[in-house]
N, CA, C and O atoms as CSV, one atom per row, in Angstrom:
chain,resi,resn,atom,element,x,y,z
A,1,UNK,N,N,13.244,-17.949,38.713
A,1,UNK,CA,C,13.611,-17.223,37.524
A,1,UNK,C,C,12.673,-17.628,36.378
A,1,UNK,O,O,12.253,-18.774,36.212
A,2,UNK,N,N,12.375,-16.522,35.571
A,2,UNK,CA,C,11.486,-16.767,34.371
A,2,UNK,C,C,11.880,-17.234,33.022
A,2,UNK,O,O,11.726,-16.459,32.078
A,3,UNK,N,N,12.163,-17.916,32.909
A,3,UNK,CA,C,12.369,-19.099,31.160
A,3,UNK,C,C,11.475,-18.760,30.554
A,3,UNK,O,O,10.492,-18.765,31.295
A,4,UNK,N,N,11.113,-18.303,29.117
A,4,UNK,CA,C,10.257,-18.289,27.938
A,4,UNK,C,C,11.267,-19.154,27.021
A,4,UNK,O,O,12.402,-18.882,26.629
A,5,UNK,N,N,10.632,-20.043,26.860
A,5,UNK,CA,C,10.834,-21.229,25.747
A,5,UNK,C,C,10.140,-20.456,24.485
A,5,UNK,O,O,8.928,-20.243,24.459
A,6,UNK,N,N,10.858,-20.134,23.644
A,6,UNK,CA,C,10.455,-19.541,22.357
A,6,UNK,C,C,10.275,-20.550,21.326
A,6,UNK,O,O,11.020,-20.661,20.352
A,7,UNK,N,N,9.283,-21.267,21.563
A,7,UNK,CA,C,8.808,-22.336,20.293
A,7,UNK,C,C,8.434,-21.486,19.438
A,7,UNK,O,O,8.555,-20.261,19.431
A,8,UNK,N,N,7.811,-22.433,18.460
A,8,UNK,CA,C,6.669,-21.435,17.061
A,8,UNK,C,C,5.628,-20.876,18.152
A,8,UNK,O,O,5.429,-19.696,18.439
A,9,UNK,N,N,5.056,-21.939,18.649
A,9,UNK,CA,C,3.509,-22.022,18.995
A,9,UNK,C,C,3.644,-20.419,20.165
A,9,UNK,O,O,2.846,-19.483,20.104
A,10,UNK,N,N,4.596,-20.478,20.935
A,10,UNK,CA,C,4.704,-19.624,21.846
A,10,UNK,C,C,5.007,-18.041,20.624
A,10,UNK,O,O,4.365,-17.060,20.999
A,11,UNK,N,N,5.652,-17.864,19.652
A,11,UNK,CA,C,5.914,-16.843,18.752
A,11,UNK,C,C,4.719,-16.551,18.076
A,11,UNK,O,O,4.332,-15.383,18.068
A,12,UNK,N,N,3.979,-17.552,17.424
A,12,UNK,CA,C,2.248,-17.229,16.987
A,12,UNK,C,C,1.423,-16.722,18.266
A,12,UNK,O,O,0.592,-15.815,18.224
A,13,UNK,N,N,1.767,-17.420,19.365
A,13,UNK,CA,C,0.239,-16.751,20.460
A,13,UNK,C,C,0.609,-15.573,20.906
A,13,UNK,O,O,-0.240,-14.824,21.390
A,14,UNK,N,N,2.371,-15.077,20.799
A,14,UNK,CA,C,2.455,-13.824,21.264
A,14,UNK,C,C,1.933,-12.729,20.433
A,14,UNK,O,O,1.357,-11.726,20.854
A,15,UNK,N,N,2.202,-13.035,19.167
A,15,UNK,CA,C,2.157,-12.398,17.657
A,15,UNK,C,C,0.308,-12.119,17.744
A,15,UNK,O,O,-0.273,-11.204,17.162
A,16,UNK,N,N,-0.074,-12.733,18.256
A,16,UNK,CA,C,-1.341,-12.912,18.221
A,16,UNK,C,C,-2.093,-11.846,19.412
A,16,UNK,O,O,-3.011,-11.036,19.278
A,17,UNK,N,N,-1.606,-12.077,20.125
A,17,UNK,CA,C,-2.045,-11.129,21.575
A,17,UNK,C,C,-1.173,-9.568,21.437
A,17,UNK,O,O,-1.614,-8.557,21.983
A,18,UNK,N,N,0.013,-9.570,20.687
A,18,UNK,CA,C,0.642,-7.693,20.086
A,18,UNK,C,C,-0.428,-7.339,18.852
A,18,UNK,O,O,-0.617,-6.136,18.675
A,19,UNK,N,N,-1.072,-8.169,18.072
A,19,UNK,CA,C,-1.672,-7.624,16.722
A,19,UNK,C,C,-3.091,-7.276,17.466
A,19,UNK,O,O,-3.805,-6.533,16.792
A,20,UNK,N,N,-3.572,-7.631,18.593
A,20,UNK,CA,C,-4.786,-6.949,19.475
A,20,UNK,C,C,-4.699,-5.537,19.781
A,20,UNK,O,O,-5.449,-4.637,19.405
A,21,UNK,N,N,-3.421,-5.460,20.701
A,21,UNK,CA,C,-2.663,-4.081,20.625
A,21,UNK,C,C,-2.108,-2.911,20.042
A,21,UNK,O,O,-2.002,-1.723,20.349
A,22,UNK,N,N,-1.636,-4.009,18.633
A,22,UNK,CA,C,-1.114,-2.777,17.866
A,22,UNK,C,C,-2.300,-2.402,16.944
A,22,UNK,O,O,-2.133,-1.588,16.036
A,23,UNK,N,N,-3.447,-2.965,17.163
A,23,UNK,CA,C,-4.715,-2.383,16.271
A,23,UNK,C,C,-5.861,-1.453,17.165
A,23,UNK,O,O,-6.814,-0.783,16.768
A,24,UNK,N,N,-5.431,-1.670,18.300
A,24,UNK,CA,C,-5.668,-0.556,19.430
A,24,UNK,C,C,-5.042,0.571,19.222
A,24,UNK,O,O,-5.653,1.639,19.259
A,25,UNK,N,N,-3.829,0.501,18.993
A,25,UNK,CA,C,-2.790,1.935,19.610
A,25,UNK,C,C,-2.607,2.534,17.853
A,25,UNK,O,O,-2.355,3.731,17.716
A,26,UNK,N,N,-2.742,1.676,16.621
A,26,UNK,CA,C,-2.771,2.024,15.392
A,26,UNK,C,C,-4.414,3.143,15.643
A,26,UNK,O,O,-4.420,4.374,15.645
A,27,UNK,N,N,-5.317,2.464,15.779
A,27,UNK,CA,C,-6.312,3.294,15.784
A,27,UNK,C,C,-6.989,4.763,16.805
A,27,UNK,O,O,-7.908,5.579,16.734
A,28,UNK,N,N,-5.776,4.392,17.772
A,28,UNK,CA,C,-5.915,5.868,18.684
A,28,UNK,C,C,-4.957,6.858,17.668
A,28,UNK,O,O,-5.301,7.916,17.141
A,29,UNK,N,N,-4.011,6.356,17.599
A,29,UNK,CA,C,-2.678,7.367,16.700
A,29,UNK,C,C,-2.720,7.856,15.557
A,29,UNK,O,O,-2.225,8.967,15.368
A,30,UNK,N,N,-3.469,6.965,14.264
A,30,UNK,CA,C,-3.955,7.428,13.076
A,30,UNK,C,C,-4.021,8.072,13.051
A,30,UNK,O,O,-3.064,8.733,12.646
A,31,UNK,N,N,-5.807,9.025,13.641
A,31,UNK,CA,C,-5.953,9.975,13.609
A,31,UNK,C,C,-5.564,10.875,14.462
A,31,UNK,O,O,-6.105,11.953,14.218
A,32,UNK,N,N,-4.816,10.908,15.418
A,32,UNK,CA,C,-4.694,11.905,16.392
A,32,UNK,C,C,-4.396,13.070,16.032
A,32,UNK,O,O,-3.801,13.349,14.991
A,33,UNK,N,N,-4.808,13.885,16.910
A,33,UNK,CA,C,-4.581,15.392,16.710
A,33,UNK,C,C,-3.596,16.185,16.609
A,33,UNK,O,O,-3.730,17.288,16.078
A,34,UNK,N,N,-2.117,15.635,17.239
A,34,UNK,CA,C,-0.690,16.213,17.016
A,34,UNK,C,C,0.229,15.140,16.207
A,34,UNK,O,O,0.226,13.957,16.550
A,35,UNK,N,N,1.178,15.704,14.892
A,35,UNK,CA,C,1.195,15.552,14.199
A,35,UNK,C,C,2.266,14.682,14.876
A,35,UNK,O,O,2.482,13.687,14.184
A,36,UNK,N,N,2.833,14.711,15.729
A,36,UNK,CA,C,4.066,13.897,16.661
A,36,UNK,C,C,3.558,12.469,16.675
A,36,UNK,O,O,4.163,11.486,16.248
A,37,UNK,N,N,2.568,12.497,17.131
A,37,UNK,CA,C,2.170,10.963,17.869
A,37,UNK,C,C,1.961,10.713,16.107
A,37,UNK,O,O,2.279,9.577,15.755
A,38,UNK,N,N,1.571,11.450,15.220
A,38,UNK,CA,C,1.309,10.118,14.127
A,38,UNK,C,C,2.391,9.743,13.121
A,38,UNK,O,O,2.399,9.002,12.137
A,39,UNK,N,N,3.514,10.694,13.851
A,39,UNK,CA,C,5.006,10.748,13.224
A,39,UNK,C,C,5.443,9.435,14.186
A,39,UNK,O,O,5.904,8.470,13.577
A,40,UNK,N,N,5.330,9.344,15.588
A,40,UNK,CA,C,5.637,7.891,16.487
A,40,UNK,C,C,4.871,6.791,15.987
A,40,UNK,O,O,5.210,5.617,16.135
A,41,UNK,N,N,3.946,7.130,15.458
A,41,UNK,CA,C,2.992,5.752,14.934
A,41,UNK,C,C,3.486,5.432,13.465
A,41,UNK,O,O,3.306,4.258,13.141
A,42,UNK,N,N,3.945,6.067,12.720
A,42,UNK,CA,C,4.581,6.000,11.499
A,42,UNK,C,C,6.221,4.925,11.631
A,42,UNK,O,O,6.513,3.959,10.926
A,43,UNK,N,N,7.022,5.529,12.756
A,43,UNK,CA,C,7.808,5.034,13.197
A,43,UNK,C,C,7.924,3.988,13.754
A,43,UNK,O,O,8.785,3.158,13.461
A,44,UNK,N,N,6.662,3.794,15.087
A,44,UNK,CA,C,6.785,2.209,15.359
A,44,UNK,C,C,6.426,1.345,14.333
A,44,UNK,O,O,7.036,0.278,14.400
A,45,UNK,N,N,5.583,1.445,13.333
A,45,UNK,CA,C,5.288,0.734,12.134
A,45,UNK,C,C,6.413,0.376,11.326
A,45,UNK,O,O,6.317,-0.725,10.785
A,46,UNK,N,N,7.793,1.241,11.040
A,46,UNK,CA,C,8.331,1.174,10.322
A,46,UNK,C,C,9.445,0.267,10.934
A,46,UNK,O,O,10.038,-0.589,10.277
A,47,UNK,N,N,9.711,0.573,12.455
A,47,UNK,CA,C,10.656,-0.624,13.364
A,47,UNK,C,C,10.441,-1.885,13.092
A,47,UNK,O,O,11.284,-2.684,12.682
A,48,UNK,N,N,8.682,-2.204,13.435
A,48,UNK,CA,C,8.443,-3.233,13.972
A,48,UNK,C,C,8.595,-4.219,12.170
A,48,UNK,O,O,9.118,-5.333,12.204
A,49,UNK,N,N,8.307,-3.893,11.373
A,49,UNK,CA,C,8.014,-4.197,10.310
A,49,UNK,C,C,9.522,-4.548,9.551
A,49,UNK,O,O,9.598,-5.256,8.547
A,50,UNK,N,N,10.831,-3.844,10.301
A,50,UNK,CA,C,12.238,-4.046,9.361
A,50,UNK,C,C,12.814,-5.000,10.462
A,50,UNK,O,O,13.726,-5.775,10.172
A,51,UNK,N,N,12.191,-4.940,11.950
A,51,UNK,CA,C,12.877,-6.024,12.949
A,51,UNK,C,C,11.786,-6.920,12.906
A,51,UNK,O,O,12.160,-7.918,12.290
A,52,UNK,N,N,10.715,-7.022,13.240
A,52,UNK,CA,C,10.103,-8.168,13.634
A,52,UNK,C,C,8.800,-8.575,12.347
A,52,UNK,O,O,7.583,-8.714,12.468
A,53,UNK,N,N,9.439,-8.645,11.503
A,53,UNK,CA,C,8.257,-8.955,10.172
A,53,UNK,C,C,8.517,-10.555,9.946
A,53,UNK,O,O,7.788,-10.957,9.039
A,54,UNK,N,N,9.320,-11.567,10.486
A,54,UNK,CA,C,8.904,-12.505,11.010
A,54,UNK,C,C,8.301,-13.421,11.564
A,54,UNK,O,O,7.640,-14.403,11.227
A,55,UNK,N,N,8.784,-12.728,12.882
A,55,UNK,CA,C,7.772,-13.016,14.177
A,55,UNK,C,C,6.435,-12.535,14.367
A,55,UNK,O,O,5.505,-12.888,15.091
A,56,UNK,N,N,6.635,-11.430,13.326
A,56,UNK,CA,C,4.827,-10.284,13.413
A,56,UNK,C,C,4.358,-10.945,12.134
A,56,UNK,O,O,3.528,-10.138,11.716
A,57,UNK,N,N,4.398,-11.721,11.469
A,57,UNK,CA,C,3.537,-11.921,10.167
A,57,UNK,C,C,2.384,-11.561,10.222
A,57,UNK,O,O,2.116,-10.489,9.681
A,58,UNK,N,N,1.290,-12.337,10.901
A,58,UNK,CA,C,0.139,-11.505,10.955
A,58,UNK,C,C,-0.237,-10.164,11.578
A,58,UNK,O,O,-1.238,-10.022,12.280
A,59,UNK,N,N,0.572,-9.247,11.298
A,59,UNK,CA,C,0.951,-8.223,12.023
A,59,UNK,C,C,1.414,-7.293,10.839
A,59,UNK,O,O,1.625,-6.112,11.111
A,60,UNK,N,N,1.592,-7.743,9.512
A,60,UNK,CA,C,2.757,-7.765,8.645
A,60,UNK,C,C,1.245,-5.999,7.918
A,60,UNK,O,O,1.428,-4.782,7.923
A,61,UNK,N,N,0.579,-6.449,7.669
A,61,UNK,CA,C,-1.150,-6.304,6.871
A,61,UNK,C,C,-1.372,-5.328,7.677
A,61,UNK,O,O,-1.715,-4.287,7.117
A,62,UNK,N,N,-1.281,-5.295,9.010
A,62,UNK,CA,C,-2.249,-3.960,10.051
A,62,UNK,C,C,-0.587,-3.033,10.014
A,62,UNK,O,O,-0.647,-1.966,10.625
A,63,UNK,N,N,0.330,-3.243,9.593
A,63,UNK,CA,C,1.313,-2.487,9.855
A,63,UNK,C,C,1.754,-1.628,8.738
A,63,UNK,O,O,2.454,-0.621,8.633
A,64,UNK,N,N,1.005,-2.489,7.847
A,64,UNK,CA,C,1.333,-1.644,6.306
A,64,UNK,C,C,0.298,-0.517,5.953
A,64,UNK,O,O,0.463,0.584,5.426
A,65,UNK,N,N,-1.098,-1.315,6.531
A,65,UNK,CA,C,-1.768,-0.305,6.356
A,65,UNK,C,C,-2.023,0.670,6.904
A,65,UNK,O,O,-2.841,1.516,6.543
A,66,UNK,N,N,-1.046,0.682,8.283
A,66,UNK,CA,C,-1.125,2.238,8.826
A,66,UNK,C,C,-0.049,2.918,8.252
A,66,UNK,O,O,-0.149,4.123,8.023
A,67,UNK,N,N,1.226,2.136,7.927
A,67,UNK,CA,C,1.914,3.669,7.202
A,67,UNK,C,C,0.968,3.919,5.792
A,67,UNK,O,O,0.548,5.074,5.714
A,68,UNK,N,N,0.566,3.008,4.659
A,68,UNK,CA,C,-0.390,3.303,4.045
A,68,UNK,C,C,-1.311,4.687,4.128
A,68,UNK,O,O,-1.150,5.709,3.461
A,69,UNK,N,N,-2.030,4.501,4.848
A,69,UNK,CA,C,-2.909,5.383,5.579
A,69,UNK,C,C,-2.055,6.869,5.851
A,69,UNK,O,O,-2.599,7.950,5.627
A,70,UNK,N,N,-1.184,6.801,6.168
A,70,UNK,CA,C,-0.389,8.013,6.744
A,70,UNK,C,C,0.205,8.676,5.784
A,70,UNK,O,O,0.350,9.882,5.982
A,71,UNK,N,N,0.693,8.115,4.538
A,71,UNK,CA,C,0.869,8.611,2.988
A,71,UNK,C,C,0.461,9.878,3.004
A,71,UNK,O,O,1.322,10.635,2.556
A,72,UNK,N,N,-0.827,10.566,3.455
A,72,UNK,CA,C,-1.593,11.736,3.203
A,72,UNK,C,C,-1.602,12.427,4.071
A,72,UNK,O,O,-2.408,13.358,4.096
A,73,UNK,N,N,-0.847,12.248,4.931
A,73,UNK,CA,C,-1.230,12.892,5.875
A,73,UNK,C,C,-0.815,14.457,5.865
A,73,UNK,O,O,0.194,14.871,5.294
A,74,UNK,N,N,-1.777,15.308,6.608
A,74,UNK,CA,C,-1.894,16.867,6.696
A,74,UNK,C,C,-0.273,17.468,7.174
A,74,UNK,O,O,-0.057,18.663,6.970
A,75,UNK,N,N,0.795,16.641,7.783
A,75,UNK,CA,C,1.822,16.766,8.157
A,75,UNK,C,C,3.108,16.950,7.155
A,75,UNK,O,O,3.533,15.813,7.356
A,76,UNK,N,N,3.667,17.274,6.612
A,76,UNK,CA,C,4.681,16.668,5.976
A,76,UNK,C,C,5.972,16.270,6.579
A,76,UNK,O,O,6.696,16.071,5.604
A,77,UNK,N,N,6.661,16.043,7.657
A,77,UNK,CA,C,7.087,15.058,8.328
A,77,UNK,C,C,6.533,13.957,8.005
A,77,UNK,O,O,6.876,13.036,7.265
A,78,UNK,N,N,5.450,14.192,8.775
A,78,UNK,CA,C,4.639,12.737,8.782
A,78,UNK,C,C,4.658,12.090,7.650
A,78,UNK,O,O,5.152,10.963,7.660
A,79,UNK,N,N,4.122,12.643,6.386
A,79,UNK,CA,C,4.328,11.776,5.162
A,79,UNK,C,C,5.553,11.857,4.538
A,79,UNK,O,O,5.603,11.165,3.521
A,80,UNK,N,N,6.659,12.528,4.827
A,80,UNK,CA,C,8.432,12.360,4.598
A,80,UNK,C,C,8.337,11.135,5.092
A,80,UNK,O,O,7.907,10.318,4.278
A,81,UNK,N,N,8.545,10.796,5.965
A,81,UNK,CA,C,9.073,9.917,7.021
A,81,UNK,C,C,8.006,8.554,6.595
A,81,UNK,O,O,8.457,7.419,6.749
A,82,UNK,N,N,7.160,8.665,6.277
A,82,UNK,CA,C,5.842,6.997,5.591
A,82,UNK,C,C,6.169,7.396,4.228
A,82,UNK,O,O,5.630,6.634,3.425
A,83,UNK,N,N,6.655,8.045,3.837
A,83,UNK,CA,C,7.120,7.455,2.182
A,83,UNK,C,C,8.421,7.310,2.218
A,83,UNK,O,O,8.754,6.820,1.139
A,84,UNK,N,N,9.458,7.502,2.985
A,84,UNK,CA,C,10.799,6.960,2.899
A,84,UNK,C,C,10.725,5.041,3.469
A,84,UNK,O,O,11.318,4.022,3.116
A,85,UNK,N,N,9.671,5.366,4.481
A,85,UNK,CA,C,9.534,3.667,5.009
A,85,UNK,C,C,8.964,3.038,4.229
A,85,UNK,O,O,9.185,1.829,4.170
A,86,UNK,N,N,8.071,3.630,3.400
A,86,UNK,CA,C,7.534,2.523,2.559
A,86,UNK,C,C,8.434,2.604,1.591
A,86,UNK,O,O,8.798,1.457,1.330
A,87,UNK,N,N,8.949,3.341,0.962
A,87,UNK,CA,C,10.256,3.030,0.029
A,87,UNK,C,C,10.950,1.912,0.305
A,87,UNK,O,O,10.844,0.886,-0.366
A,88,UNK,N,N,11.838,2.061,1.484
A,88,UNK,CA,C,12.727,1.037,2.060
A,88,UNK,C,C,11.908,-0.448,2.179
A,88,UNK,O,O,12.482,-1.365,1.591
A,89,UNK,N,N,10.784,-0.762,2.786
A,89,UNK,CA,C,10.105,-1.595,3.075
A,89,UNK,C,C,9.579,-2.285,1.321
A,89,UNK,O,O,9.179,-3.447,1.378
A,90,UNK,N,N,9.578,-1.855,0.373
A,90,UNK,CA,C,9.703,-2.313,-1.078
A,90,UNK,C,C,10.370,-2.293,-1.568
A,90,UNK,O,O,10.222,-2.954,-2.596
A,91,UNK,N,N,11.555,-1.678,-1.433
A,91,UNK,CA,C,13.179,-1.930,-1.664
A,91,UNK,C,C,13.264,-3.326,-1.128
A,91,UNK,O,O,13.265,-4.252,-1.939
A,92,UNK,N,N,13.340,-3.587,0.243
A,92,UNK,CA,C,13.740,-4.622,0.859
A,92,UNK,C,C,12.859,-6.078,0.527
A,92,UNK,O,O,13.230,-7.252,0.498
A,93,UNK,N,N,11.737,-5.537,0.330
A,93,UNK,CA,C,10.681,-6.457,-0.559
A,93,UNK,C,C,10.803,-7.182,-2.094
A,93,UNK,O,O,10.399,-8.283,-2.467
A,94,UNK,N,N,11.604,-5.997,-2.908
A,94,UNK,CA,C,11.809,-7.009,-3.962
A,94,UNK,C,C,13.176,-7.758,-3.651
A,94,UNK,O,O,13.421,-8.922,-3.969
A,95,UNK,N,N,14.033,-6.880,-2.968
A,95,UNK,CA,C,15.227,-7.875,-3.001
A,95,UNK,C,C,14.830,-9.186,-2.339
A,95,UNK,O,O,15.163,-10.235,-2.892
A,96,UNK,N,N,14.111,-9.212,-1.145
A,96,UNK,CA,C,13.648,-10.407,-0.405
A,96,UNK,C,C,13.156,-11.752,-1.512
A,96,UNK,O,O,13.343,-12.969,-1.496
A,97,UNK,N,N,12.597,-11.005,-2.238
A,97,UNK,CA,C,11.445,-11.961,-3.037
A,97,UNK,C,C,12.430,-12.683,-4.548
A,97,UNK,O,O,12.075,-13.698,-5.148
A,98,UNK,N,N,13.526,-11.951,-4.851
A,98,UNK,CA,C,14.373,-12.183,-5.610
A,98,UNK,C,C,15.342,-13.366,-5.115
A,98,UNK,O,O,15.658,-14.354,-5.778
A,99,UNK,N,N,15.751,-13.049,-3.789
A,99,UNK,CA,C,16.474,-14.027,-3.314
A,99,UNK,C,C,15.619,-15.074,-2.326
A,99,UNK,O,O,16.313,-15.721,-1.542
A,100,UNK,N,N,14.253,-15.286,-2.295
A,100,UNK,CA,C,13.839,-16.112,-1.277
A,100,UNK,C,C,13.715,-17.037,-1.735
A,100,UNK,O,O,14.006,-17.146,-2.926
A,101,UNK,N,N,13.142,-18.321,-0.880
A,101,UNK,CA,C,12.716,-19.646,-1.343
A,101,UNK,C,C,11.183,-19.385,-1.672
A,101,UNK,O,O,10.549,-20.225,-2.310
A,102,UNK,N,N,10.700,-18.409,-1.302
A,102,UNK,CA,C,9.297,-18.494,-1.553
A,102,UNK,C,C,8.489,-18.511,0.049
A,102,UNK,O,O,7.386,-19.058,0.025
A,103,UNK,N,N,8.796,-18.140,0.974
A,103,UNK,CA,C,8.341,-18.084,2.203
A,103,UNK,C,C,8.145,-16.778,2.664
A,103,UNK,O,O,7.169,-16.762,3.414
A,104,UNK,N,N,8.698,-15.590,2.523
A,104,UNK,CA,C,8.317,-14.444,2.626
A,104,UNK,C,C,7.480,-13.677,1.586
A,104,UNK,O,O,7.868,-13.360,0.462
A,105,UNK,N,N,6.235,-13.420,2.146
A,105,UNK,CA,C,5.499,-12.612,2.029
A,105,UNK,C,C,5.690,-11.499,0.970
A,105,UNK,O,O,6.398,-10.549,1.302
A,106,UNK,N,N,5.185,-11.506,-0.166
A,106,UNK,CA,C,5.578,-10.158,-0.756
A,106,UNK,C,C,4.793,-8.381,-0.450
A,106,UNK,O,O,3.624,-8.040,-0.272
A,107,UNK,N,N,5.673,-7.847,-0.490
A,107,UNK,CA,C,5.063,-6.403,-0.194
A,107,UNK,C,C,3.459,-6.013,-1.284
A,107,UNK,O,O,2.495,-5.389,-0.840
A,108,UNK,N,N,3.531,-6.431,-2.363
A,108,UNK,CA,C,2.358,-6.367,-3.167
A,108,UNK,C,C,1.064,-7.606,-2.950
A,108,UNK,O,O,-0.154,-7.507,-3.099
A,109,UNK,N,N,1.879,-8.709,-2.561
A,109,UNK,CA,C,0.953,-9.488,-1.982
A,109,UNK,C,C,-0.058,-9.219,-1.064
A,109,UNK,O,O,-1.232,-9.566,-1.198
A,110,UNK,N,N,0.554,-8.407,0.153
A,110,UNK,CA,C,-0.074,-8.260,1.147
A,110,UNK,C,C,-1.146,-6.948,1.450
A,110,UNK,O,O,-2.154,-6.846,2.148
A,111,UNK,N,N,-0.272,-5.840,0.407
A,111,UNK,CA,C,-1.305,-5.125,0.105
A,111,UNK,C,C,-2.704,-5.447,-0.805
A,111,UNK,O,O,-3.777,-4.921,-0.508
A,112,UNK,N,N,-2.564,-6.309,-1.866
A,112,UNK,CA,C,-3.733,-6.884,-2.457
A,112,UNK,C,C,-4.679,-7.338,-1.703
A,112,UNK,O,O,-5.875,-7.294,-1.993
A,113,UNK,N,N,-4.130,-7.874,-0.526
A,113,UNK,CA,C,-5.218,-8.712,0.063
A,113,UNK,C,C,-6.004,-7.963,1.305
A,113,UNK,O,O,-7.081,-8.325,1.779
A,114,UNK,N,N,-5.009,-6.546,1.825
A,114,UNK,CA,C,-5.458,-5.788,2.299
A,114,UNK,C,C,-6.599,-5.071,1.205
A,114,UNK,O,O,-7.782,-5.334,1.422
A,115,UNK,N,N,-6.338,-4.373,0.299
A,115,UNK,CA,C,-7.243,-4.084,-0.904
A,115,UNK,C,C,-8.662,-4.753,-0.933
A,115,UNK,O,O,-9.769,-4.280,-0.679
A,116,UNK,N,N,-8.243,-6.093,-1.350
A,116,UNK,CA,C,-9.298,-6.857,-1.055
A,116,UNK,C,C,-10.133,-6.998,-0.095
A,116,UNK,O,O,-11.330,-6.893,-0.366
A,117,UNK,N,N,-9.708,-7.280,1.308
A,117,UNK,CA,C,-10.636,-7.117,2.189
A,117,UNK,C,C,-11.079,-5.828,2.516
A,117,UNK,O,O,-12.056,-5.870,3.265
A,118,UNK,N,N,-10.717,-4.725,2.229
A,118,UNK,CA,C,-11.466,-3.562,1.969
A,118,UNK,C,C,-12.419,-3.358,1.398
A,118,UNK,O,O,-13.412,-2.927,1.984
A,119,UNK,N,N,-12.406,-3.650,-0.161
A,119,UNK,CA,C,-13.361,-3.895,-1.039
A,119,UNK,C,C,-14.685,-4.494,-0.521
A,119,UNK,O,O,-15.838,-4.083,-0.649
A,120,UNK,N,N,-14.081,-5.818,0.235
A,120,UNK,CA,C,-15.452,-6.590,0.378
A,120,UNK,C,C,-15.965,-6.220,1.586
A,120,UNK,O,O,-16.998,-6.877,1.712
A,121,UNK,N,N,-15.782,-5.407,2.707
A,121,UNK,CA,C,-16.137,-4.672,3.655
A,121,UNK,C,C,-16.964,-3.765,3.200
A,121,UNK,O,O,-18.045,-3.552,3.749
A,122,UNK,N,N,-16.555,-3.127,2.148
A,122,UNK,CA,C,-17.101,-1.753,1.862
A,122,UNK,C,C,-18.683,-2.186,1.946
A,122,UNK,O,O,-19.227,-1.682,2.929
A,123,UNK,N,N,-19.382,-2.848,1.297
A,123,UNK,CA,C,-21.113,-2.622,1.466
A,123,UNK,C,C,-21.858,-2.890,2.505
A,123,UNK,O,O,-23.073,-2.781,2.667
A,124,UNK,N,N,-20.501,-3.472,3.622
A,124,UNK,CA,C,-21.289,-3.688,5.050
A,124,UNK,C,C,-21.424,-2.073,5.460
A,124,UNK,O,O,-22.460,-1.524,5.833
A,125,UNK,N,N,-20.270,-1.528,5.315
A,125,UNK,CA,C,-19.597,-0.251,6.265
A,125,UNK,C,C,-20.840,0.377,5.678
A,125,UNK,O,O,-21.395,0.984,6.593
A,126,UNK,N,N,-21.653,0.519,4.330
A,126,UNK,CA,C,-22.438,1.376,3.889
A,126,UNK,C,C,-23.882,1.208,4.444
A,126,UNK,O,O,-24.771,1.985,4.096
């Protein structure tokens, strides 16, 4: 029978080997061509991010910035559905940050630093 001992170390290397994946399957779905799959990609973003924004911390940044990204999208489902999650997901963000010790992540935090490393990408990408 199979035991997974859920230490930290075992929760970081998994966290670590799904954020490979979900920056795979974020970047097939983004853009895809039916407005469904980027309504499912909107959605798994919005699951994984209200259940496992914990365990996904570094996961927390590639998850924001695909509903981010989806804001515009040519769909309106699609962007109903990524502006109600990002609503909720900064709803739940200031209350978090109001009542935390200071260990969770803030929703503006993490976009800044997404921002940021954008910024400083930009003159390679050019």
């Amino acid at each position: 029978q199979l035991v997974v001992q859920r230490a930290p170390e075992w929760v970081k290397s998994t966290a670590g080997k799904l954020s490979v994946l979900l920056k795979k399957i974020i970047s097939c779905t983004s853009a895809h061509r039916h407005w469904r799959v980027r309504l499912e990609m909107v959605e798994l973003a919005d699951h994984l991010l209200v259940a496992c924004s914990q365990s996904l911390r570094e996961c927390v940044g590639l998850l924001l910035e695909a509903l981010v990204g989806a804001v515009n999208d040519e769909e309106p489902k699609v962007r109903e559905r990524c502006e109600a999650a990002l609503r909720e997901i900064s709803q739940r963000s200031q209350s978090c940050s109001r009542s935390s010790d200071g260990t969770s992540q803030n929703l503006a935090d993490v976009l800044s630093e997404n921002l940021h490393s954008l910024a400083t990408s930009l003159p390679r990408l050019m």
